[in-house]
N, C-alpha and C positions, 0 to 999 in steps of 0.2 A: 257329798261326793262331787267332785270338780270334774266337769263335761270338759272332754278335747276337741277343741274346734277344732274340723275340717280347713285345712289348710292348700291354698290353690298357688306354687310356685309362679312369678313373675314372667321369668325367662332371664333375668338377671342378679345373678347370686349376692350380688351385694347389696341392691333393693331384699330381697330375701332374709337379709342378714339385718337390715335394718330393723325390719318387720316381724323380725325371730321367727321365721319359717315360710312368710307369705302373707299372703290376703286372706283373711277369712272369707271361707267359699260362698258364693250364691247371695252376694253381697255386688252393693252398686257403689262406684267410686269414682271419686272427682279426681283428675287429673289436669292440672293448670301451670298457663306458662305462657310467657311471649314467642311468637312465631322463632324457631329457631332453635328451642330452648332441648327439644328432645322428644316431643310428644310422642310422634310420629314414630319415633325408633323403638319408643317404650313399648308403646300396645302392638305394633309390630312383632318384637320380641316375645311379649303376652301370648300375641294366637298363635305362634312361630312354636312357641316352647306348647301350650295345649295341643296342636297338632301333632306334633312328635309324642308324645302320648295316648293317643289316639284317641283324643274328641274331638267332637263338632264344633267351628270357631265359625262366627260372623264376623262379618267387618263391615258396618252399616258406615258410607261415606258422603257428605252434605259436600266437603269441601274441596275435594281431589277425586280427582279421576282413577277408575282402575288399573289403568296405563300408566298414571303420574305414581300407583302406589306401586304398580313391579318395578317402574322403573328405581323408584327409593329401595326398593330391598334389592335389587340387583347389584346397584351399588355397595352394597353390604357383601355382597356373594349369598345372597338367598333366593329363595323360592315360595312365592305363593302359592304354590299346588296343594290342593288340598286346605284352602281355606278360602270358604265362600265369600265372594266381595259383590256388596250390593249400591250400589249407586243410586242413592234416593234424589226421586223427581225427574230423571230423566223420561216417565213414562210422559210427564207432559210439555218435556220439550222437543215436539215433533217438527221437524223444519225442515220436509219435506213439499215440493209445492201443492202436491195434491192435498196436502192436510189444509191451508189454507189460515194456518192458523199465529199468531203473532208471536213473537218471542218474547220469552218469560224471563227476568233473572228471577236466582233464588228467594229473594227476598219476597215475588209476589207469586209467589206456589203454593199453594193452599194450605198451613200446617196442618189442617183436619187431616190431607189427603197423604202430606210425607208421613204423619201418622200412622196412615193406614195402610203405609207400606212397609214402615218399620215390624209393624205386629205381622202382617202377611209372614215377610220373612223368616220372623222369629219361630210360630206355629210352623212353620216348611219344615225348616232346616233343625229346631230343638237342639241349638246351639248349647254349649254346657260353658262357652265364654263368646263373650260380643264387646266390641270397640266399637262408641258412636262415635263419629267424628262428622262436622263439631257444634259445640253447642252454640256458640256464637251463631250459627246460620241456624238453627233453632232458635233462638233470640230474635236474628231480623225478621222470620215469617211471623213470630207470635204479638208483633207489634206493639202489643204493651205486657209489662211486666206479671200483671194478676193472668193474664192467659198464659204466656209464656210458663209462670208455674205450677198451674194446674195441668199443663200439660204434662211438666218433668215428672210433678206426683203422680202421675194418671201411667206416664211407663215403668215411675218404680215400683208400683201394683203390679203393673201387668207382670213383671219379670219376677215378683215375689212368687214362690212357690213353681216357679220353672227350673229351680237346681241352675240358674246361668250367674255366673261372674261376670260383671257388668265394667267396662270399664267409659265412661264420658270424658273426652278430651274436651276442651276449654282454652280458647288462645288469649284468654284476657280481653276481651275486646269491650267490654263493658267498663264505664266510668267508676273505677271502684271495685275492690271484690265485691264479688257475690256472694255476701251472707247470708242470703236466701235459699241459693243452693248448695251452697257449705252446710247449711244444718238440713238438707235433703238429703245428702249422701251418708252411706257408711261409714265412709273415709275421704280425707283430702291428704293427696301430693303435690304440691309446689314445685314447677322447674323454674330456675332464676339463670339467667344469661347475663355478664357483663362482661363490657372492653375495657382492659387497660389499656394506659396509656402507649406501653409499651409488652409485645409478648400477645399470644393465642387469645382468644375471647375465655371465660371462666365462665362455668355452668355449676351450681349448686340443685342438690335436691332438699328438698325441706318435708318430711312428714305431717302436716298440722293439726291431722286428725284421725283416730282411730276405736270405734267404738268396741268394746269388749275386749281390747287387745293389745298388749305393752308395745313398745316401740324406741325405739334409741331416740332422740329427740336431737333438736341441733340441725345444724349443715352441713351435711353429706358433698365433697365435690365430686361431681361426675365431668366423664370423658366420653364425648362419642368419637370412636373409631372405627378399624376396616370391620373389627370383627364386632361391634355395634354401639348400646352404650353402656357404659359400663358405669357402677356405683361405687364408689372409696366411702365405706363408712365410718364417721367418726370415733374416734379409738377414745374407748372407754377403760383406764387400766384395772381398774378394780376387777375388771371380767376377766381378766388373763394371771388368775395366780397360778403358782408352781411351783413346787417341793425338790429343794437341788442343794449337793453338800456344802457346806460353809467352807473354803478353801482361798487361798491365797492364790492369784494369778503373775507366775514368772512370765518374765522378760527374756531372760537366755541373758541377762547380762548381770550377773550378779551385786555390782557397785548399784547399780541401779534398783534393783531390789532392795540393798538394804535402803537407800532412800527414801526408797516407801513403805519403811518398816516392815519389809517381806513380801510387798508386792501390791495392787490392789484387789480388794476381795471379790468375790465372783458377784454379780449383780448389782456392782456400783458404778456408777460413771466417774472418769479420770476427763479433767482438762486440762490440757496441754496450749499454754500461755506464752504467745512471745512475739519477739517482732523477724520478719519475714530472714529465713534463711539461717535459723539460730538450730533448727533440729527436730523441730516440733514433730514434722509428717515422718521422716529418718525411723526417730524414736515408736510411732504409733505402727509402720509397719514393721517394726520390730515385735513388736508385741503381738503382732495379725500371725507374722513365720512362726513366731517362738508358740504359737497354740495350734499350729498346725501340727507342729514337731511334737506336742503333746497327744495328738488326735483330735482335738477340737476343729471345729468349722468357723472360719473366720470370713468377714466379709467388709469389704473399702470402700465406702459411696465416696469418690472423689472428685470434685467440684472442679478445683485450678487445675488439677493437672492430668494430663494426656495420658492413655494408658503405657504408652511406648516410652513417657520421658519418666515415669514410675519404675518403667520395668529396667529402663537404662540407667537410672540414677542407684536403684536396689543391687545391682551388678558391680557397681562403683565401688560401693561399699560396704561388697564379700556379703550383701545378704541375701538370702537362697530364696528372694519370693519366685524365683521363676520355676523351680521346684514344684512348690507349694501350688502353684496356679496349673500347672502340670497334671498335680494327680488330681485336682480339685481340690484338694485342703482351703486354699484361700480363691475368694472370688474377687473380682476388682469391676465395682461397676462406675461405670462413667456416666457423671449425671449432667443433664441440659440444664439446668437451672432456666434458662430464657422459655422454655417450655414447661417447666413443671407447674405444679400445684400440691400446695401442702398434703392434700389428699393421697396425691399419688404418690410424694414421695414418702410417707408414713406408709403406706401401702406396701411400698420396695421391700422395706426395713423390714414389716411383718414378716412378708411371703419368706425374707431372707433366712429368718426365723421357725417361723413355722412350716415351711417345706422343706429347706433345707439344713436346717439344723444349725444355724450358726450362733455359736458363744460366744464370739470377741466382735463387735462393730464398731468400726473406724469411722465417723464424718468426718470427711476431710474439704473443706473447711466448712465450720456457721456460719463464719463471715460470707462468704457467696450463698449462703442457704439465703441469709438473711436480705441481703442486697439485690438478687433475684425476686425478691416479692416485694416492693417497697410500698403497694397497696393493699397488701394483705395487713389483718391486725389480727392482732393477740398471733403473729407465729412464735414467741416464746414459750407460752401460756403451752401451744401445740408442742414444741419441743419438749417443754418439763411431760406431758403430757406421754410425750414418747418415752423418754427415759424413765419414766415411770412402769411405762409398761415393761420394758426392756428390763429393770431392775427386778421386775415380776418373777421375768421368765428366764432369771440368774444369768441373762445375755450381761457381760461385761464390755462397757462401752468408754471408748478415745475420743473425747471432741478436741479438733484442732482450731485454736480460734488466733488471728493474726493481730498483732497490737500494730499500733501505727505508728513510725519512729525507730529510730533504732540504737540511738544511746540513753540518754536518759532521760528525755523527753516521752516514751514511750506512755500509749494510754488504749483503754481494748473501745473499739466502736459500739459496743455496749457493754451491758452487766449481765456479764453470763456466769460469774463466778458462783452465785446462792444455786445455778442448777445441778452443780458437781458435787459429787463427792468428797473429794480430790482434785486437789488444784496443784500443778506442777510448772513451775516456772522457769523461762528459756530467757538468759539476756548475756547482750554484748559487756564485754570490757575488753581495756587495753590494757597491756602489760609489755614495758622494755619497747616501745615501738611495733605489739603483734596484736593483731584481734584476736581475743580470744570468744568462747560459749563458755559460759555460768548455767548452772541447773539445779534446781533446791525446789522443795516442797513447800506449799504456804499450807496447806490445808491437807486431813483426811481426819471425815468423820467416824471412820471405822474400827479406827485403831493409832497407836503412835507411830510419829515417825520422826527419821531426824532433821534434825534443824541448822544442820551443814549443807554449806554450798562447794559443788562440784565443780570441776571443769570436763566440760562436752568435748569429744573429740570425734570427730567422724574420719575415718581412714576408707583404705582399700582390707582392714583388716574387722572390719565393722564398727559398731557403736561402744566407744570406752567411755570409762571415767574415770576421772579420779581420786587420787586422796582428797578428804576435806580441803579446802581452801583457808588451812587456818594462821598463816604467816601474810594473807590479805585482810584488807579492811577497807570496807567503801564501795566491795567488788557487782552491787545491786546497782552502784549508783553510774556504772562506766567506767571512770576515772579512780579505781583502786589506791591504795597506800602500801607498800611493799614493807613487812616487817621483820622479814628475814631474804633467805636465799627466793631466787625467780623463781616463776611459773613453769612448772613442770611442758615443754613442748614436745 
């Protein structure tokens, strides 16, 4: 018979989610990271969320002051009340002149005696969670390393069989991990901090260790914000299956549907291929109104373009997204690319999904998804990664990607075509002195489709097309060969 560990929430739902529930209770755990990296917010958040449930929380402090810790949660909009904060070693820096006595930094403070005030506390108060911070200034009193860990053993005894969740912050400050104290704890979390070149600093969390207890593995990015830090967990698609009809997804344009041998299937991705100005985004928020008019929830992460010249452009040409945005059918969210992180915008996508119900997802465009991170690697890897998931959860998904060039030179800034399903391609030609829009299928794994090429027309009357293109030839390469009567204009 399988025992259910008791399970001690974080205060942050997405460490939680990592963790598949939480910390195993009455358990001691390492927490590590360079100054900056989030320590401080996490176990914050720890006795923040213990408190609201009504236990007893320590916050036993080596390296900040109790003034320096309200003022870090105020920052937050929180409140220490109701969680005890002990300030180890101030009992021997008395600097008064009647004391008479010299001043101590931390380093030469007795560890017998910060010891002895750790345990004092602990026995007081019968804390059911406690944050030491940090062990680095545990480190400089213990002077050499064999003391220093007889001591860490000697408190994770002591807190064995006190029912406390223990949490040890750790700022790196030692030459090297500490494999010494990695194999003393329960568990180890990793916070990682780096600048790019360009754009916000990036903070990963990393799991590395967890005895008795599965855990999502991998790099987590996290965000500290107003309302604290928050964890983006690595999206696993295998965990998110889901049972949803096999049906064809209309367009509202019917030429266009038979293109796609009747539309694209629900839970496949469609990419939408061409060079700038040919119809690609036109077409995708076609497809966003045309599932709203069905009752489906539709949603736009759009990169280049502004929600006003979306909305102005969509009016242009008789399409009803303003409607749609109205009653809520379709949502349009505007993404910073120069702020984000893969984490968080995979996050978007979910919530968009999972809270509010949307079947059709537009990226509009990869090519800024992609240009926006140019130090990240494997974000491909992360997109298949997503549309995977997305395919799960019978969400049907538009990626818009820009080719470069615009007659026959044209070429995509990467290979994105192996992540679709469906590949649908947008190109210039000329005909009689007029630019025209070409559109024809190259790919759909799902089913057939036809192997003619359209002419695009975008009006005040919305998205047409037309007959086959079958009295052209050449009409991919720009420069067409006219074999009968003109281009229908």
């Amino acid at each position: 018979m399988t025992r259910t560990l008791e399970r001690t929430p974080t205060g942050t739902p997405g460490l939680d989610d990592v963790l598949r529930g939480g910390l195993i209770a009455h358990r001691l755990y390492l927490i590590e990271g360079d100054p900056g990296a989030g320590k401080t917010t996490l176990a914050t958040q720890f006795l923040l969320d213990g408190r609201d449930r009504g236990e007893k929380c320590l916050y036993l402090t080596l390296s900040e002051t109790k003034e320096e810790l309200a003022a870090g949660a105020a920052s937050h909009g929180w409140s220490l009340d109701g969680i005890e904060v002990v300030e180890l070693g101030t009992e021997e820096r008395d600097l008064s002149p009647e004391a008479h006595l010299t001043m101590y930094n931390p380093s030469e403070v007795e560890l017998s005696e910060t010891t002895r005030v750790v345990l004092e506390a602990v026995q007081r108060s019968s804390p059911s969670r406690v944050v030491f911070d940090s062990l680095s200034e545990m480190r400089l009193l213990a002077q050499s390393s064999l003391r220093y860990r007889r001591q860490i053993l000697a408190l994770k005894q002591f807190f064995i069989g006190r029912k406390c969740t223990v949490l040890l912050l750790d700022d790196g400050t030692a030459e090297g991990p500490d494999l010494q104290l990695q194999s003393i704890a329960h568990g180890v979390i990793q916070l990682q901090q780096s600048s790019p070149v360009y754009g916000p600093e990036r903070r990963r969390l990393t799991v590395r260790k967890m005895r008795g207890s599965d855990f999502r593995g991998g790099n987590h990015d996290v965000l500290i914000a107003q309302e604290g830090l928050r964890v983006f967990p690595r999206l696993v698609s295998s965990e998110h299956a889901e049972v949803f009809p096999v049906e064809q997804i209309k367009s509202g344009v019917p030429r266009l549907d038979e293109l796609l041998g009747g539309g694209p299937d629900r839970g496949t991705s469609t990419l939408l291929l061409g060079a700038a100005g040919t119809g690609k985004s036109s077409v995708a928020v076609q497809y966003a109104v045309a599932a709203a008019s069905r009752g489906d929830h539709a949603v736009i992460f759009t990169f280049d373009e502004r929600i006003e010249t979306l909305r102005h452009r969509s009016r242009g040409l008789g399409i009803p997204l303003e409607d749609a945005l109205e009653s809520g059918a379709v949502n349009v969210i505007q993404v910073d690319p120069g702020q984000l992180s893969p984490g968080q915008f995979i996050h978007a996508v979910r919530m968009s999904v999972e809270q509010q119900g949307a079947r059709v997802v537009v990226i509009d465009s990869l090519n800024s998804y992609l240009h926006a991170m140019p130090e990240e690697r494997f974000l491909m890897v992360q997109m298949h990664d997503l549309l995977a998931y997305l395919g799960r959860r019978g969400v049907t998904t538009f990626l818009v990607v820009a080719q470069h060039g615009l007659m026959e030179s044209q070429h995509s800034p990467v290979d994105t075509s192996y992540l679709a399903d469906s590949v649908v391609l947008f190109r210039y030609f000329e005909s009689d002195g007029y630019v025209h829009k070409a559109v024809s299928v190259m790919k759909k794994r799902s089913g057939a489709h036809e192997t003619t090429i359209r002419e695009l027309c975008l009006g005040s009357d919305g998205v047409k097309l037309s007959e086959p293109l079958d009295r052209l030839r050449g009409v991919l390469t720009g420069n067409p060969e006219e074999r009968g009567s003109p281009v229908n204009r």
